[in-house]
MOPAC internal coordinates of N, CA, C and O (Angstrom, degrees):
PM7 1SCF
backbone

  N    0.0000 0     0.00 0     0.00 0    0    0    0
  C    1.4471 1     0.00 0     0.00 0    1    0    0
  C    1.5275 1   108.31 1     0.00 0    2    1    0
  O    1.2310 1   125.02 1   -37.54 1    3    2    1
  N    1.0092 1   107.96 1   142.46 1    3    2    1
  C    1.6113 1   129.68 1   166.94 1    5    3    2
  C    1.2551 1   113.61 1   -25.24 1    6    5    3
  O    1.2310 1   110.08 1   -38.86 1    7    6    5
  N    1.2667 1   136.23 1   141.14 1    7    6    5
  C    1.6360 1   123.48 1   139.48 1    9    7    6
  C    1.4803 1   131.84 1   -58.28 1   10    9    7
  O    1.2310 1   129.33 1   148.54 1   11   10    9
  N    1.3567 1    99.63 1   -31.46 1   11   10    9
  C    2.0442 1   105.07 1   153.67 1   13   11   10
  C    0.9070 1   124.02 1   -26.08 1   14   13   11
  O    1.2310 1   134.10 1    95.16 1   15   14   13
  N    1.8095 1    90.33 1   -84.84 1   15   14   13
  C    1.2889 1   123.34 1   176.41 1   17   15   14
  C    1.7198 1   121.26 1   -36.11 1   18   17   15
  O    1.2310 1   126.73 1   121.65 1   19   18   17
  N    1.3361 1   104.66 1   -58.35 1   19   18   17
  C    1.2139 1    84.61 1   161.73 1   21   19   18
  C    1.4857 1   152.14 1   -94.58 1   22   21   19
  O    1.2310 1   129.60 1  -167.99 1   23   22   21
  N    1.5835 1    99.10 1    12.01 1   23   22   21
  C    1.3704 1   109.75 1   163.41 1   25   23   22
  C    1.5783 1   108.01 1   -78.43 1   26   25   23
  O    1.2310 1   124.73 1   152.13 1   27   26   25
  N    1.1106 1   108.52 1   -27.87 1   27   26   25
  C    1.6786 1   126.42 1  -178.36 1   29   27   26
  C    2.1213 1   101.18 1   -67.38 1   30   29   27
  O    1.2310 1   125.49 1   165.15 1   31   30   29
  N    1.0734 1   107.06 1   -14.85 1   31   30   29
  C    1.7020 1    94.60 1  -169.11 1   33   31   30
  C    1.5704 1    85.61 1  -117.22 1   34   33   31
  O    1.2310 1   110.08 1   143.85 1   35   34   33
  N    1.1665 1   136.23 1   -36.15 1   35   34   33
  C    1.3133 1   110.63 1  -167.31 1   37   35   34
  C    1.6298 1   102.82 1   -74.98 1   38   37   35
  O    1.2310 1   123.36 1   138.09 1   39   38   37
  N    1.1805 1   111.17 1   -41.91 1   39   38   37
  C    2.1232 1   122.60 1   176.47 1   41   39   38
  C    1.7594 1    92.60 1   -33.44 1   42   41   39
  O    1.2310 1   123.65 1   118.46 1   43   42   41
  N    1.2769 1   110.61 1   -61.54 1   43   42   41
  C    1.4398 1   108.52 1  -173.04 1   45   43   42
  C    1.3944 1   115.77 1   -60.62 1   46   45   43
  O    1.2310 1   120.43 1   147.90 1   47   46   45
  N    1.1433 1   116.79 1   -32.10 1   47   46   45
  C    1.5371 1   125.19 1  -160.19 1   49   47   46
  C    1.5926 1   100.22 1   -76.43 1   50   49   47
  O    1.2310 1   130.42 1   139.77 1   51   50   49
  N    1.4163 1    97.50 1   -40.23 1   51   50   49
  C    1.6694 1   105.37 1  -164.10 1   53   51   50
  C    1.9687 1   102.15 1  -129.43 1   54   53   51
  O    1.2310 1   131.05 1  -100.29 1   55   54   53
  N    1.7334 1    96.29 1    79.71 1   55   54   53
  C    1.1814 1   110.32 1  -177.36 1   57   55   54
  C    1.7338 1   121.76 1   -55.49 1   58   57   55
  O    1.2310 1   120.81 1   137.86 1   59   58   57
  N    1.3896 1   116.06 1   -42.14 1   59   58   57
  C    0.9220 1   140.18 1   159.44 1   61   59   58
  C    2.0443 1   125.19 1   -24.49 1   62   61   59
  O    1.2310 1   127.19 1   143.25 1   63   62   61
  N    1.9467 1   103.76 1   -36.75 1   63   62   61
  C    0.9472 1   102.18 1  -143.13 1   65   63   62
  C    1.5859 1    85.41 1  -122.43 1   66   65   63
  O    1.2310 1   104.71 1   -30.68 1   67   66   65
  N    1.3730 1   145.85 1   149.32 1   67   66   65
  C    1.6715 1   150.74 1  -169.08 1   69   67   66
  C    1.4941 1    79.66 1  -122.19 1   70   69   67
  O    1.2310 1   142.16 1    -6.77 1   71   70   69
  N    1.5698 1    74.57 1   173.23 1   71   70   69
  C    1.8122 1   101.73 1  -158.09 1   73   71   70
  C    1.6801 1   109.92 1   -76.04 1   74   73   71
  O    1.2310 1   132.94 1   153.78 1   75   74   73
  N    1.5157 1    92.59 1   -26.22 1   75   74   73
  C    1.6887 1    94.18 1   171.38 1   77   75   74
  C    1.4787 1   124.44 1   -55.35 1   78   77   75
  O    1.2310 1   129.01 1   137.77 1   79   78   77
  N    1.5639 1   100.25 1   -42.23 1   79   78   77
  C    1.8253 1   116.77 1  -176.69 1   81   79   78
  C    1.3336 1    91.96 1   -62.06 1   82   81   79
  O    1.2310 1   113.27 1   131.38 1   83   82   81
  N    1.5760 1   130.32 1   -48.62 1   83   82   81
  C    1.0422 1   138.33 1  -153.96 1   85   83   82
  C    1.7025 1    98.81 1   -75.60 1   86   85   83
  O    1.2310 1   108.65 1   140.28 1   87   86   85
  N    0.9520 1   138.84 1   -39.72 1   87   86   85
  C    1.5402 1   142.46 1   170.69 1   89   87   86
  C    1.6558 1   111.91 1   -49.35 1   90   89   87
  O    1.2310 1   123.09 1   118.05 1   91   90   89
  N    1.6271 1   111.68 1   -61.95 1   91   90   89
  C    1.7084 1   133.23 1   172.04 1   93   91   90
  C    1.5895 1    94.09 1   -43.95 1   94   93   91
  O    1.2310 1   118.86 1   113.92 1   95   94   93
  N    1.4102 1   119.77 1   -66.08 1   95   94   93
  C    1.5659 1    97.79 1  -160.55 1   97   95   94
  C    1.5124 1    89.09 1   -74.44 1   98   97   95
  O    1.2310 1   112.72 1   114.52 1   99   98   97
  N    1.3233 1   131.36 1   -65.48 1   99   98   97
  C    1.8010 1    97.53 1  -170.04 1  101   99   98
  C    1.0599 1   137.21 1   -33.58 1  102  101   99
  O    1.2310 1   113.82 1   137.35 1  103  102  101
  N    1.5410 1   129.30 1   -42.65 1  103  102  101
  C    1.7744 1   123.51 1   152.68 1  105  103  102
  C    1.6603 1   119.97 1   -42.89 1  106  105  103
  O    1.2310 1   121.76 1   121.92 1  107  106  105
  N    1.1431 1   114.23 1   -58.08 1  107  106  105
  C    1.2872 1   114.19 1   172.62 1  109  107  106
  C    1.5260 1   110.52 1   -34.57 1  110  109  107
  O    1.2310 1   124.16 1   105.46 1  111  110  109
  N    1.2915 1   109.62 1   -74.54 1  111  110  109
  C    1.4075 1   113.86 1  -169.88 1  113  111  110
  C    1.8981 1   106.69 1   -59.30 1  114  113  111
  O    1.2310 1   115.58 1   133.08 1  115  114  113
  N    1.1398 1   125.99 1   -46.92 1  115  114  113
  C    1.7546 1   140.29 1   149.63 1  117  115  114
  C    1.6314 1    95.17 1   -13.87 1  118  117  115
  O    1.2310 1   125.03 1   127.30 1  119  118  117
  N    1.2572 1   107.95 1   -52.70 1  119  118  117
  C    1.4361 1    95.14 1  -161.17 1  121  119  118
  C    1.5916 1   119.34 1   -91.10 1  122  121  119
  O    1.2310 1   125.06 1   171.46 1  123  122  121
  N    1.5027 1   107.89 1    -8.54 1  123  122  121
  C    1.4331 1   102.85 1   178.18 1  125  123  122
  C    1.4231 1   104.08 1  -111.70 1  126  125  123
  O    1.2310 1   117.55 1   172.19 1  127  126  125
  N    1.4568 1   122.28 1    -7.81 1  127  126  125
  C    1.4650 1    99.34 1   161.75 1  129  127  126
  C    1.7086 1   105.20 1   -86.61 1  130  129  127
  O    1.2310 1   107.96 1   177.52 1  131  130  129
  N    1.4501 1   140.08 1    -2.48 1  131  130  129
  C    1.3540 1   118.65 1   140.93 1  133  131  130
  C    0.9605 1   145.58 1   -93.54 1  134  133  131
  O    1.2310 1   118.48 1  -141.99 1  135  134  133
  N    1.5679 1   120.50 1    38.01 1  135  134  133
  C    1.3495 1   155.68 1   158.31 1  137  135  134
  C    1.3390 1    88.04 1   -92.48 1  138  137  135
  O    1.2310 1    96.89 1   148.26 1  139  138  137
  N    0.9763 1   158.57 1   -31.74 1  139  138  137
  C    1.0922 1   130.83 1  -125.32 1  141  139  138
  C    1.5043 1   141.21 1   132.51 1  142  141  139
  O    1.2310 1   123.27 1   130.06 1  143  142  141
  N    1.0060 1   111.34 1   -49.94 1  143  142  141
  C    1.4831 1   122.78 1  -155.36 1  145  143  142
  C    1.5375 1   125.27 1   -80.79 1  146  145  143
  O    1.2310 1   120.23 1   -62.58 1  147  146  145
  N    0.9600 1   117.17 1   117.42 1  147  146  145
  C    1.4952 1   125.45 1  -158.93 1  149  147  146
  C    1.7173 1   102.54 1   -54.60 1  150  149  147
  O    1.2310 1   122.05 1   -30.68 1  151  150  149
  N    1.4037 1   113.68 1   149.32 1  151  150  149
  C    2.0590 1   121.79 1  -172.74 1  153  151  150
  C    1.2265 1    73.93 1   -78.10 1  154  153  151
  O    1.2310 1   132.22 1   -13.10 1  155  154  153
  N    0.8556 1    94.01 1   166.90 1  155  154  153
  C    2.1122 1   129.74 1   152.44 1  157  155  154
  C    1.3366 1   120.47 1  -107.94 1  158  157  155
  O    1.2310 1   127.25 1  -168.37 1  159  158  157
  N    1.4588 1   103.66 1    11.63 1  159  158  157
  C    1.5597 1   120.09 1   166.79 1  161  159  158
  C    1.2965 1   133.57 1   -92.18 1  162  161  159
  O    1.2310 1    99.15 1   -87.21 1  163  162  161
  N    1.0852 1   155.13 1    92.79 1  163  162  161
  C    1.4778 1   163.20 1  -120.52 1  165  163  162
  C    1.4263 1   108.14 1  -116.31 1  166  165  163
  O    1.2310 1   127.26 1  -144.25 1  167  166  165
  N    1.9367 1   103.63 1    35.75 1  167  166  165
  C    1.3620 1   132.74 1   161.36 1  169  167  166
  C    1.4779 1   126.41 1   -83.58 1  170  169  167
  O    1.2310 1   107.76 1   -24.74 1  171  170  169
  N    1.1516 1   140.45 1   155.26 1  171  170  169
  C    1.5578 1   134.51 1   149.67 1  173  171  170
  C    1.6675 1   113.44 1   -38.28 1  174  173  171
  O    1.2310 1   101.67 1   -55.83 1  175  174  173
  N    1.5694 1   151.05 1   124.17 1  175  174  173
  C    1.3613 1    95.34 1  -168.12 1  177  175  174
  C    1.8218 1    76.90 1  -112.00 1  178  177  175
  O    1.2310 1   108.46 1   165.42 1  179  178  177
  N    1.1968 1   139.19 1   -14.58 1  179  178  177
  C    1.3625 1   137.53 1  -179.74 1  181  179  178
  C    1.4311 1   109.45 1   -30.69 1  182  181  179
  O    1.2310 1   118.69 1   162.34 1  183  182  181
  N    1.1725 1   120.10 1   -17.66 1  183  182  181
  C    1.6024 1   118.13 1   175.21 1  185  183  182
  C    1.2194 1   127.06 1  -109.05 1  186  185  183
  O    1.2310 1   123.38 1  -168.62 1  187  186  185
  N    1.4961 1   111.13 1    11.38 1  187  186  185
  C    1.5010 1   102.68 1  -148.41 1  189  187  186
  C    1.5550 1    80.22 1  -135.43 1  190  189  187
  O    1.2310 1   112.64 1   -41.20 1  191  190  189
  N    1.5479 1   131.50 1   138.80 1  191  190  189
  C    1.3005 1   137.09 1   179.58 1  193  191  190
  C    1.6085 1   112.45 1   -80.89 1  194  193  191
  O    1.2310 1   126.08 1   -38.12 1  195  194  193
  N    0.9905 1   105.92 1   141.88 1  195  194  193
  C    2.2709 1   109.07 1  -168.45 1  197  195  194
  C    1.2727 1   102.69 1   -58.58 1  198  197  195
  O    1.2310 1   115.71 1   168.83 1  199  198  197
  N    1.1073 1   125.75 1   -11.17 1  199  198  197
  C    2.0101 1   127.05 1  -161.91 1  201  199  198
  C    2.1843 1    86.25 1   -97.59 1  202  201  199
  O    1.2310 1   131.85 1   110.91 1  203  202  201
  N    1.2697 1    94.72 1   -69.09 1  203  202  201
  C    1.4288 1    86.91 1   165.73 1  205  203  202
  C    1.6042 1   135.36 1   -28.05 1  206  205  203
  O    1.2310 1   126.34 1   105.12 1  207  206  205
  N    1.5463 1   105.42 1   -74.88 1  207  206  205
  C    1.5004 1   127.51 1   165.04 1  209  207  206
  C    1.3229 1    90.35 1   -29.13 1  210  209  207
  O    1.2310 1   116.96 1   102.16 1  211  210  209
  N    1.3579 1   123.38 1   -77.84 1  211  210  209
  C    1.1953 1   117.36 1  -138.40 1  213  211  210
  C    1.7983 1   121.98 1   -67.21 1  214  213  211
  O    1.2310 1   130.61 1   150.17 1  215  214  213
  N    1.2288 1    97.13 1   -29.83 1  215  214  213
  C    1.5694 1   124.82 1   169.48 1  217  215  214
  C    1.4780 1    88.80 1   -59.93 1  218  217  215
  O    1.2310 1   105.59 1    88.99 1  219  218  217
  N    1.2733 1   144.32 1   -91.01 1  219  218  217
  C    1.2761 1   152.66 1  -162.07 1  221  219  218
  C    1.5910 1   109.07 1   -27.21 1  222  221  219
  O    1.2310 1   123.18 1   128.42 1  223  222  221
  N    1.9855 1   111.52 1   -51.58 1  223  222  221
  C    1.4755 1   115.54 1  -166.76 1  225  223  222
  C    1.3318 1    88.27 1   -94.36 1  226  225  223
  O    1.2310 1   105.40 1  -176.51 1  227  226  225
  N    1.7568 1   144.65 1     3.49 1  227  226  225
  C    1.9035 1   104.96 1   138.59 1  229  227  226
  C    1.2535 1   113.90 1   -69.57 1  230  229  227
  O    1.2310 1   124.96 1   130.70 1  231  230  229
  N    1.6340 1   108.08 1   -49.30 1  231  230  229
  C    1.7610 1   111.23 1  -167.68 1  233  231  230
  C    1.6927 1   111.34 1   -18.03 1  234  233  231
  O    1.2310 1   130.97 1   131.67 1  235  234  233
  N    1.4643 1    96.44 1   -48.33 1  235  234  233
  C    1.5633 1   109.60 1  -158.89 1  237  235  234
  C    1.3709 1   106.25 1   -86.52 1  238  237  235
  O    1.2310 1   120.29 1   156.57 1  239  238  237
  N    1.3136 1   117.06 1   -23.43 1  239  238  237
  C    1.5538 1   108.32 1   164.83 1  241  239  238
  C    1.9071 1    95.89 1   119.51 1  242  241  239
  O    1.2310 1   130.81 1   165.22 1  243  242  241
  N    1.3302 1    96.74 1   -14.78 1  243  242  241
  C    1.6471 1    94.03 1  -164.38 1  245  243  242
  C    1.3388 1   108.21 1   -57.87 1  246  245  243
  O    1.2310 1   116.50 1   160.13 1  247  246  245
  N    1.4693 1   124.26 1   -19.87 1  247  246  245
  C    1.5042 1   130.03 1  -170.66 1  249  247  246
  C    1.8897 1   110.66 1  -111.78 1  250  249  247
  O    1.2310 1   120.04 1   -65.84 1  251  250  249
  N    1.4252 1   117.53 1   114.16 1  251  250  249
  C    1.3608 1   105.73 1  -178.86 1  253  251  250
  C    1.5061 1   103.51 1   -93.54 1  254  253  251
  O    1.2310 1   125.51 1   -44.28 1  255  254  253
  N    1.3912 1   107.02 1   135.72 1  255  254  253
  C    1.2439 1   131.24 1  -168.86 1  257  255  254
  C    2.0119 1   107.10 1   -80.37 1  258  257  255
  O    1.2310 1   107.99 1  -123.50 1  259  258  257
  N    0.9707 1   140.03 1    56.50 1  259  258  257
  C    1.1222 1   158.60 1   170.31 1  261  259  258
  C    1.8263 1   108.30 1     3.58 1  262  261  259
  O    1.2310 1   116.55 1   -92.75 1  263  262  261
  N    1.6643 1   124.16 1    87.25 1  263  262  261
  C    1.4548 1   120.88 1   177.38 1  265  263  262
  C    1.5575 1   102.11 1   111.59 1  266  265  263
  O    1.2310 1   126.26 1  -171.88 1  267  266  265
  N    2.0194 1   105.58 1     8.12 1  267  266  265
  C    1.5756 1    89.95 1   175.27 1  269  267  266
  C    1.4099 1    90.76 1  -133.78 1  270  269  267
  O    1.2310 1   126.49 1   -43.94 1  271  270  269
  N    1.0956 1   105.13 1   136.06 1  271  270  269
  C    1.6329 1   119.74 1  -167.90 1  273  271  270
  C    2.1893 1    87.22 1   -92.72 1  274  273  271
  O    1.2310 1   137.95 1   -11.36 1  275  274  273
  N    1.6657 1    82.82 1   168.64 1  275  274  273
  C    2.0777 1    78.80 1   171.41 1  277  275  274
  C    1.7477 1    81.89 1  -105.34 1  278  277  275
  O    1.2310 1    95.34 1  -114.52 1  279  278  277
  N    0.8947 1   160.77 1    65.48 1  279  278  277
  C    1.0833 1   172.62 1  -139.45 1  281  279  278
  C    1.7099 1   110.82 1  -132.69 1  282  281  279
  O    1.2310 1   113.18 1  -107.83 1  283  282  281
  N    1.4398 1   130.50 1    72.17 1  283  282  281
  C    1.1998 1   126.29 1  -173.86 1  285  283  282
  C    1.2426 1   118.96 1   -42.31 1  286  285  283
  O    1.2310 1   107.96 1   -39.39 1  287  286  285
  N    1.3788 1   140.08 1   140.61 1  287  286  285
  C    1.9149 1   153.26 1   162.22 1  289  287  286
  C    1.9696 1    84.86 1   -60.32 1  290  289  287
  O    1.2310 1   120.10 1   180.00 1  291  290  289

């Protein structure tokens, strides 16, 4: 999937939250899977860049975004 795309499904998913919030937690999370920190994705990740990954494990929900409820407007 896209990087749009999935900036495009989590925006929807998590009405509450703009693309800026949505940028902050992807670095955040960017930065501790290059510390280190194992995906929660049950991908190859040697190919796949941490800014990516990381976008991918909110898309999917695996990562809770801390002050955003899934709470529809």
């Amino acid at each position: 999937m896209k990087v749009e795309e999935l900036t495009a499904k989590v925006l929807e998913e998590h009405q509450n939250m703009d693309r800026y919030q949505l940028a902050i937690a992807v670095a955040k999370r960017c930065d501790e899977l290059e510390n280190g920190a194992p995906s929660k994705l049950s991908v190859t990740t040697s190919s796949i860049k941490s800014c990516d990954l990381a976008l991918m494990e909110i898309a999917e929900n695996l990562i809770t975004v801390k002050g955003f409820s899934d709470k529809k407007k």
